[in-house]
LUMSELUM-8697 format. One record per residue (C-alpha): residue in one letter; x, y, z. Coordinates in nm, 3 decimals. Example, Ala and Ser with C-alpha at 12.3 -4.5 7.8 and 13.67 -1.06 7.14 Angstrom:
<pts>
(A (1.230 -0.450 0.780)),
(S (1.367 -0.106 0.714)),
</pts>
This chain:
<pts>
(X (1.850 1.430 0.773)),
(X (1.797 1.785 0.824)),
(X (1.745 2.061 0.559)),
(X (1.717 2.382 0.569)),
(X (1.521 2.553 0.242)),
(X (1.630 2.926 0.190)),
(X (1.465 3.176 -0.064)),
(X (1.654 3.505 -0.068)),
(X (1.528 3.842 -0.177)),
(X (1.698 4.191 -0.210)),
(X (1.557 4.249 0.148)),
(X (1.368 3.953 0.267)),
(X (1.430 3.616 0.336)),
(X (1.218 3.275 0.365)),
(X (1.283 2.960 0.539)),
(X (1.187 2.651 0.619)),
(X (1.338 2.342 0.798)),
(X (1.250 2.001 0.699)),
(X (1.286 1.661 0.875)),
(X (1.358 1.447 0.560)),
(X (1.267 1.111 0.749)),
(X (0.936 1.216 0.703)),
(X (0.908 1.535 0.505)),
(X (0.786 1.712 0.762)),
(X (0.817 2.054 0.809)),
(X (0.971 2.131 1.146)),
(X (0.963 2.567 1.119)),
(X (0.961 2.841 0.854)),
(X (0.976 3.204 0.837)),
(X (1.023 3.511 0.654)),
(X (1.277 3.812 0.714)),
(X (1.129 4.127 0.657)),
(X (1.322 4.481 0.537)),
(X (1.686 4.319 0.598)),
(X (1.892 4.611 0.554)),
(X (1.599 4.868 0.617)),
(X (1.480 5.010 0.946)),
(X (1.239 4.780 1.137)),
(X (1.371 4.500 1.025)),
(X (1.145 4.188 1.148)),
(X (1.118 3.786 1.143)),
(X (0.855 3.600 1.175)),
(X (0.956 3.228 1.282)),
(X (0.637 2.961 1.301)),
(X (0.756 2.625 1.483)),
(X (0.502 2.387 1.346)),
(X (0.193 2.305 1.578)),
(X (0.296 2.618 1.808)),
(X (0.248 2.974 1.798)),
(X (0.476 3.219 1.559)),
(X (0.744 3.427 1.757)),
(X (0.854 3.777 1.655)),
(X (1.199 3.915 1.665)),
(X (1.207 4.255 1.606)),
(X (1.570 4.324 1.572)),
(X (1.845 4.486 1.337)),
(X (1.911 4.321 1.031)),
(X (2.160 4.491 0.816)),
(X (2.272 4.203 0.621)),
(X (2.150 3.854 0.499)),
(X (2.443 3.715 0.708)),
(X (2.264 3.904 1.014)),
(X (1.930 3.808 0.928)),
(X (2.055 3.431 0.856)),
(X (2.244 3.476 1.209)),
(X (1.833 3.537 1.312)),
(X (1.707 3.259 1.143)),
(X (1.960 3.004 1.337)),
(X (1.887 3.212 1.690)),
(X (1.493 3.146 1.637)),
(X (1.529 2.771 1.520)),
(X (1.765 2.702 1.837)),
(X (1.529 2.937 2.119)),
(X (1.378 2.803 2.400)),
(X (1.093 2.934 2.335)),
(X (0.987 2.826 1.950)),
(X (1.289 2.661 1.891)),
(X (1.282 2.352 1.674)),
(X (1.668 2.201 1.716)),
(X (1.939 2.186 1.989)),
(X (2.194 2.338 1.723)),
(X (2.305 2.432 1.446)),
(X (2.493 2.096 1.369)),
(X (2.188 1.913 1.361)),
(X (2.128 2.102 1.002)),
(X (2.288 1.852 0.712)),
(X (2.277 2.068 0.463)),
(X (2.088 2.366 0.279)),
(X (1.891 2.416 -0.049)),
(X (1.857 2.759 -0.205)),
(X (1.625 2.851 -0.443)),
(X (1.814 3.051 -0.721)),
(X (1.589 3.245 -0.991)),
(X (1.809 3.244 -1.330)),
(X (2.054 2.931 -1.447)),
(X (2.037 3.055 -1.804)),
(X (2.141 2.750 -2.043)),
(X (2.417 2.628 -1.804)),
(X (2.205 2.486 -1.554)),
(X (1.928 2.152 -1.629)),
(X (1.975 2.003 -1.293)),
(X (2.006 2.122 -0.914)),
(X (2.382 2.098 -0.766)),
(X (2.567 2.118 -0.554)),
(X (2.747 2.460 -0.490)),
(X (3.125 2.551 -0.495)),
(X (3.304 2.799 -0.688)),
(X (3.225 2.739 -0.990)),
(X (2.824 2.721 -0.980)),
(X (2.883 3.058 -0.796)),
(X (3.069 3.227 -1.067)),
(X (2.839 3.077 -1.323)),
(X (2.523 3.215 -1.099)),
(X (2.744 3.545 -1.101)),
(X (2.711 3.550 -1.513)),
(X (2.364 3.503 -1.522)),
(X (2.304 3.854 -1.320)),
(X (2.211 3.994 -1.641)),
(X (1.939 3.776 -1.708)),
(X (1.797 3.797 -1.340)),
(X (1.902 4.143 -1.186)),
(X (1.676 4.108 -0.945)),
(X (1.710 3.780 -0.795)),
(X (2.033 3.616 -0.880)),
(X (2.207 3.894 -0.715)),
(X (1.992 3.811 -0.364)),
(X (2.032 3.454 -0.437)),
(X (2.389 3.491 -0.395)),
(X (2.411 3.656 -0.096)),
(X (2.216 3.431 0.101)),
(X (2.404 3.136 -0.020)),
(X (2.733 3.336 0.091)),
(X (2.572 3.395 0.381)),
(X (2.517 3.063 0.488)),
(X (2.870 2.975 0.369)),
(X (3.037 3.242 0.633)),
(X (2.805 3.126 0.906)),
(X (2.856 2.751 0.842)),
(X (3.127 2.674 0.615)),
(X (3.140 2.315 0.671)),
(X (2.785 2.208 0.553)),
(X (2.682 2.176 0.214)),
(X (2.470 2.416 -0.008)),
(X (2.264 2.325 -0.296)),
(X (2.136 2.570 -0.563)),
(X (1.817 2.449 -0.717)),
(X (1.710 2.673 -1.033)),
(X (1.393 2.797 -1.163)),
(X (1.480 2.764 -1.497)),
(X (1.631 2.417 -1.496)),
(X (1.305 2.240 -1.550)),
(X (1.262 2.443 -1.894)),
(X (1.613 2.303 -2.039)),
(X (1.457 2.042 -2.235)),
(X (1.273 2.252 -2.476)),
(X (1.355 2.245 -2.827)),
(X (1.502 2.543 -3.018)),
(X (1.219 2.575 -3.199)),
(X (1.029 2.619 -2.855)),
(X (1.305 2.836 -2.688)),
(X (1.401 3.037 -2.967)),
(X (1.281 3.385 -3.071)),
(X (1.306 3.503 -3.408)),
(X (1.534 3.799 -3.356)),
(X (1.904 3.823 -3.551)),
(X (2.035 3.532 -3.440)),
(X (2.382 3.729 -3.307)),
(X (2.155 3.830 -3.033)),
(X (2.168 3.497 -2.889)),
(X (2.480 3.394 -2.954)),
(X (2.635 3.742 -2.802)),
(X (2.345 3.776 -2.505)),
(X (2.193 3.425 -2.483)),
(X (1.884 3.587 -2.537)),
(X (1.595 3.309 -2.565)),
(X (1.292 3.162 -2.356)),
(X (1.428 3.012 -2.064)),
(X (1.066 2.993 -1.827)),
(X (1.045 2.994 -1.441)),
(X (0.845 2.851 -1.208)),
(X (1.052 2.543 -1.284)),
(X (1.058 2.354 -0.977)),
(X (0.673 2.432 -0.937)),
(X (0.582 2.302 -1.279)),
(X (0.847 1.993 -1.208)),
(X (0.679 1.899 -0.851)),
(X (0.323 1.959 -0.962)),
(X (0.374 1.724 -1.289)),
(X (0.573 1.431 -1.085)),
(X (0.288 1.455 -0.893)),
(X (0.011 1.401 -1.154)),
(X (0.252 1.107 -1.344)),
(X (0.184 0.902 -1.009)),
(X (-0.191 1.003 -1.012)),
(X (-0.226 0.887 -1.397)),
(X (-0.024 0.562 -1.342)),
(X (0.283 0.671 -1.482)),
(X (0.181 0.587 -1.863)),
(X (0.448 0.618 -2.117)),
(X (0.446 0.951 -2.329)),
(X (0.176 1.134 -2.102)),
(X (0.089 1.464 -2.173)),
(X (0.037 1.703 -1.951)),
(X (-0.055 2.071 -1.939)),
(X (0.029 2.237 -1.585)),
(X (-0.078 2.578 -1.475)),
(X (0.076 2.801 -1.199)),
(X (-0.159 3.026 -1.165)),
(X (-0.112 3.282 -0.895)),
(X (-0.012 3.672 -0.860)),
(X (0.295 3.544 -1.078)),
(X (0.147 3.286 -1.371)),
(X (0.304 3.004 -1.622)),
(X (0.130 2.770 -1.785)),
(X (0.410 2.468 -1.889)),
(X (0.312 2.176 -2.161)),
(X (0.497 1.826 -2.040)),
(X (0.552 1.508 -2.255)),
(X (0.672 1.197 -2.070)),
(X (0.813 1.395 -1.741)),
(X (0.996 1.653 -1.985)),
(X (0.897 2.049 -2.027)),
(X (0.843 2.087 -2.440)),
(X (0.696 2.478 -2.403)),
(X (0.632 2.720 -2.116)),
(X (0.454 3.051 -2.115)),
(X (0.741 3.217 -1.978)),
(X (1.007 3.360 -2.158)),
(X (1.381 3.537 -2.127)),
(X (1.248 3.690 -1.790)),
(X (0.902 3.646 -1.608)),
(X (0.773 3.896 -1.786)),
(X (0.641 3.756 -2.071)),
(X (0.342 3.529 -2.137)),
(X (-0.014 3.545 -1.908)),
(X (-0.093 3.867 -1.830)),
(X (-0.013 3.894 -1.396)),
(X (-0.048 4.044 -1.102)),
(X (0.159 4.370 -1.187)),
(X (0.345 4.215 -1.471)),
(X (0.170 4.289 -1.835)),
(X (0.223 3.884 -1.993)),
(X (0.277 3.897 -2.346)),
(X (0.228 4.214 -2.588)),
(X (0.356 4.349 -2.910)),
(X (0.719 4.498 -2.852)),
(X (0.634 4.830 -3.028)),
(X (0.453 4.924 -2.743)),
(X (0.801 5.039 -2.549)),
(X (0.907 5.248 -2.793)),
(X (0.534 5.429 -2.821)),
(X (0.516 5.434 -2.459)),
(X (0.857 5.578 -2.429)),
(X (0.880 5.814 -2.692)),
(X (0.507 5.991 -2.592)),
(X (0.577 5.994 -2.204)),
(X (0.923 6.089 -2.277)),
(X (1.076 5.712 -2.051)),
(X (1.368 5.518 -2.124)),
(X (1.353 5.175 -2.216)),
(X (1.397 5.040 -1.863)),
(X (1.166 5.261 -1.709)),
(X (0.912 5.145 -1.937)),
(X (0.990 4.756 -1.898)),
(X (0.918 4.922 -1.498)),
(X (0.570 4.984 -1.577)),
(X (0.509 4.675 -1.760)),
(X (0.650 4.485 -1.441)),
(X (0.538 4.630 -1.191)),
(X (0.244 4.851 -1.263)),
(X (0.046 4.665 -1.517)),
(X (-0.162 4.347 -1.539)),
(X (-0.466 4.272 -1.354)),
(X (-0.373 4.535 -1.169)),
(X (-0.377 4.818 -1.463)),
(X (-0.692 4.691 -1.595)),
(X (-0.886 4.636 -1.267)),
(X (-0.764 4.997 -1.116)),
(X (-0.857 4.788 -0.788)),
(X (-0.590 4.535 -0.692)),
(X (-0.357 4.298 -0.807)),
(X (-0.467 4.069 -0.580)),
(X (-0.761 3.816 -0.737)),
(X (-0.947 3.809 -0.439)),
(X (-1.006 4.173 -0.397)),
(X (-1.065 4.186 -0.790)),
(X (-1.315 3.832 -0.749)),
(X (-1.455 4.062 -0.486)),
(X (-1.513 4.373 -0.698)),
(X (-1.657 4.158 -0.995)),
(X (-1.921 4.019 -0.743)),
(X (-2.005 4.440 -0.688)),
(X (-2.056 4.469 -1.015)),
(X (-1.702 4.651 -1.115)),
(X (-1.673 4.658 -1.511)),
(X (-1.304 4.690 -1.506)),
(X (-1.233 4.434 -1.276)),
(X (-1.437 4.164 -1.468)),
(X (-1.251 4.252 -1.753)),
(X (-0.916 4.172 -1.625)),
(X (-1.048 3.849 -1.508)),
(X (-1.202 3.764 -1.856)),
(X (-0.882 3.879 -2.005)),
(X (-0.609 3.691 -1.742)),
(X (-0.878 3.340 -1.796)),
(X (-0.872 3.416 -2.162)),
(X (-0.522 3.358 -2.240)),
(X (-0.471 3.124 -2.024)),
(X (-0.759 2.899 -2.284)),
(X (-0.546 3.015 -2.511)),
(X (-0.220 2.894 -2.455)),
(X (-0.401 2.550 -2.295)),
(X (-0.547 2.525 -2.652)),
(X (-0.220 2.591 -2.817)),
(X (-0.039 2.347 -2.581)),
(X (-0.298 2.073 -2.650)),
(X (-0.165 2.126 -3.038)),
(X (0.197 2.140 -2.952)),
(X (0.142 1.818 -2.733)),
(X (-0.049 1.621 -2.978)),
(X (-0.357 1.545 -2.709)),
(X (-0.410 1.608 -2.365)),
(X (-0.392 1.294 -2.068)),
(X (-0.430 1.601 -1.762)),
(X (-0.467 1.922 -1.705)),
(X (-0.343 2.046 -1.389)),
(X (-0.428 2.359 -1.186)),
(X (-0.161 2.496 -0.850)),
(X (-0.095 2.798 -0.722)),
(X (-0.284 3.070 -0.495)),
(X (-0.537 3.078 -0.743)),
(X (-0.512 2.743 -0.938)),
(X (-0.541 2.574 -0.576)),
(X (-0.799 2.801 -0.431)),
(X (-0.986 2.943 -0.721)),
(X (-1.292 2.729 -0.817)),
(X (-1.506 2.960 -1.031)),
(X (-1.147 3.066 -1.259)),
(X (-1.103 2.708 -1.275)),
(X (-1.477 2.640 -1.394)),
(X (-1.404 2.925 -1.636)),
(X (-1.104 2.797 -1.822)),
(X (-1.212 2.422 -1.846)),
(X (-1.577 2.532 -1.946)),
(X (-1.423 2.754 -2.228)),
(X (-1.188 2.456 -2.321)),
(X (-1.515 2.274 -2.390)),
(X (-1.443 2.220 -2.769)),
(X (-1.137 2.004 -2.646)),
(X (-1.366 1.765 -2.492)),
(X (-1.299 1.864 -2.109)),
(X (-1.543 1.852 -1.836)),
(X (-1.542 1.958 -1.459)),
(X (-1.719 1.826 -1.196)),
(X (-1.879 2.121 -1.060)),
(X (-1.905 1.981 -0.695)),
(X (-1.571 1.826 -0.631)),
(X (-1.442 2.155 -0.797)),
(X (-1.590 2.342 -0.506)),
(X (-1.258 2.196 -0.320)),
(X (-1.007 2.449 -0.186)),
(X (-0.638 2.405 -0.116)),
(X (-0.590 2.037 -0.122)),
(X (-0.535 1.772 -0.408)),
(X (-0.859 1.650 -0.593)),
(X (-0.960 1.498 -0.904)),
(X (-1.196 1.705 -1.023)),
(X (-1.304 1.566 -1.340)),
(X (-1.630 1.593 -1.497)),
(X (-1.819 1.253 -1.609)),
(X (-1.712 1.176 -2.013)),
(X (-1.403 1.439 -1.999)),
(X (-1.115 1.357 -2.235)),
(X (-0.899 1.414 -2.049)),
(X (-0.817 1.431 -1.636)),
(X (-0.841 1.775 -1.463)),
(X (-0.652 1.801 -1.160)),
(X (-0.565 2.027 -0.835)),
(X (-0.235 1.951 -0.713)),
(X (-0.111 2.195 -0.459)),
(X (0.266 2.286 -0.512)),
(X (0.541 2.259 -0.330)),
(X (0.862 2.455 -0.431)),
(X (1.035 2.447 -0.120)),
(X (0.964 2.018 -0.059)),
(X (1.138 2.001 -0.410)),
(X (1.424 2.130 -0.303)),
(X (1.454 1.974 0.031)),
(X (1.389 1.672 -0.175)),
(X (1.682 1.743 -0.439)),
(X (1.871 1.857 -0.201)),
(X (1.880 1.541 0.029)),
(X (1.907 1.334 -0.302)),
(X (2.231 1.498 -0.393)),
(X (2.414 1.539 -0.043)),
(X (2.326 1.183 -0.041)),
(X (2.480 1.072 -0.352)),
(X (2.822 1.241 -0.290)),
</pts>
């Protein structure tokens, strides 16, 4: 069985093509500036060199039009035709409450992705038209919608809940609802077969990367994640501010004379470790300017490490004890001195690192320290093998 795993922006578009007999990954790719002049993909057939098309995309129907052209090419191309494709996965951002599972799409799951728009403007609107796309240029083959959110559904009110007049939820579903779902499901499958599947494990995973969560896992099931209505809230990000007090709009808007969505703007997409480091949002270029001796960029490390002890610590509580703690993500994965960081200030929890198997980059590794209490893990994620995965399970099943 083939599937084909598509993540659709406003005006990009990633791919990748997996032979489920093995898991392997046959090609992937990313459309660039659909819709926008100089419109680009990049398609890499596994083992051989990338190929460019530099051609018009005004739509994702075009640009999914692309995708099959590059998969099917002599030169790069991975399958005879289009048939050979069973079916196709599609990450989609926001399920709000309706969604706990991945399935499988018809009207229905598009009307209800339709009525989440408000909760993901960004995304669920992009998510959409990629699925439709695929459904004009292949009507006959099945499409999957795997959420981000899903994973989250098993928290308790008292977890998902915020403490707002309750009509608020009831008339705008307003609550936590997380992301980074199918990350935080993978990586913690993942470290259940590394501990032995024991019953009732606990388990804190961190995504750490220009986008963060931190989720805290009892027995397979999400209890809390850092997370809330929309991405924004919780670690402090790339561009994205994490968690602060409220008031803040209002003061920001009132003195620079902003509306309320301008200023949620700014706290998206020109704040976190970006704001504070006035040199990047990317951690390498901020890891780079702390090793210069930049003041401002070792705060915003101190400060992104910081809360991420801190809602570890508060996690541990929530959980009762701690059997793993598990680090993915750009930086998670490839991040040894953050990691040191966090476990070494987690010291009063009875953690220890290894500091020479944490020197490990990019690949899975236990890399607990001798007498820790509790096992400290890199497991690399993999979004888009989840929902190959889940999508293979469910075409299956029908």
């Amino acid at each position: 069985m083939k599937i084909l795993v598509i993540n659709a922006g406003s005006s990009s578009l990633k791919y990748q093509l997996f032979d489920m007999e093995n898991e392997a990954v046959m090609a992937k790719g990313l459309c660039e500036r659909i819709g926008i002049n100089g419109s680009v993909l990049t398609h890499k057939p596994t083992g051989s060199e990338p190929v460019k098309y530099v051609e018009d995309m005004p739509d994702h129907v075009a640009a999914i039009k692309l995708v099959f052209k590059a998969l099917t090419a002599s030169n790069g191309g991975v399958i005879k035709d289009m048939s050979e494709i069973n079916a196709v996965g599609h990450r989609v951002l926001h399920g709000g409450d309706k969604f706990s599972e991945s399935i499988v799409i018809d009207e229905k799951v598009k009307a209800a992705i339709r009525e989440c728009i408000p909760l993901g403007p960004l995304h669920n609107p992009a998510n959409l038209m990629g699925i439709e796309a695929c459904e004009k240029i292949m009507p006959d083959v099945p499409q999957v919608a795997v959420f981000d959110t899903a994973f989250h559904q098993t928290m308790p009110p008292k977890a998902y809940m915020y403490a707002i007049p309750y009509e608020y939820y009831e008339k705008y579903k307003i609550r936590r609802y997380g992301f980074h779902g199918t990350s935080h499901r993978f990586i913690s499958a993942r470290t259940l077969e590394l501990l032995g599947h024991p019953e009732n494990a606990r388990v804190i995973t961190c995504h750490l990367g220009n986008g963060s969560s931190i989720a805290a896992i009892k027995d397979g099931k999400c209890v809390d994640t850092s997370m809330g209505l929309t991405p924004l809230e919780g670690l402090p990000m790339g561009t994205r501010s994490g968690s602060i007090d409220p008031a803040i709009v209002g003061i920001i808007s009132e003195n620079e004379k902003l509306s309320a969505a301008e200023v949620v703007s700014i706290l998206n997409k020109q704040s976190g470790v970006l704001a504070i480091s006035g040199v990047s949002s990317d951690f390498r270029d901020i890891e780079d300017a702390v090793a210069k001796g930049n003041e401002r960029a070792k705060l915003a490390l101190e400060m992104f490490e910081y809360e991420i002890v801190k809602y570890v610590g508060s996690y541990i509580a929530a959980l009762g004890g701690l059997d793993a703690l598990v680090f993915a993500g750009g930086i998670g994965e490839n991040g040894p001195e953050t990691r040191e960081s966090i476990v070494n200030q987690l010291h009063t929890f009875g953690l220890k690192i290894d500091a020479e198997k944490n020197k490990a980059r990019g690949k899975e590794v236990d890399i607990t320290g001798e007498g820790s209490s509790a096992k400290i893990f890199i497991v690399p994620t993999n979004e888009e093998l989840m929902i190959a995965r889940d999508t293979k399970n469910l075409i299956a099943a029908r």
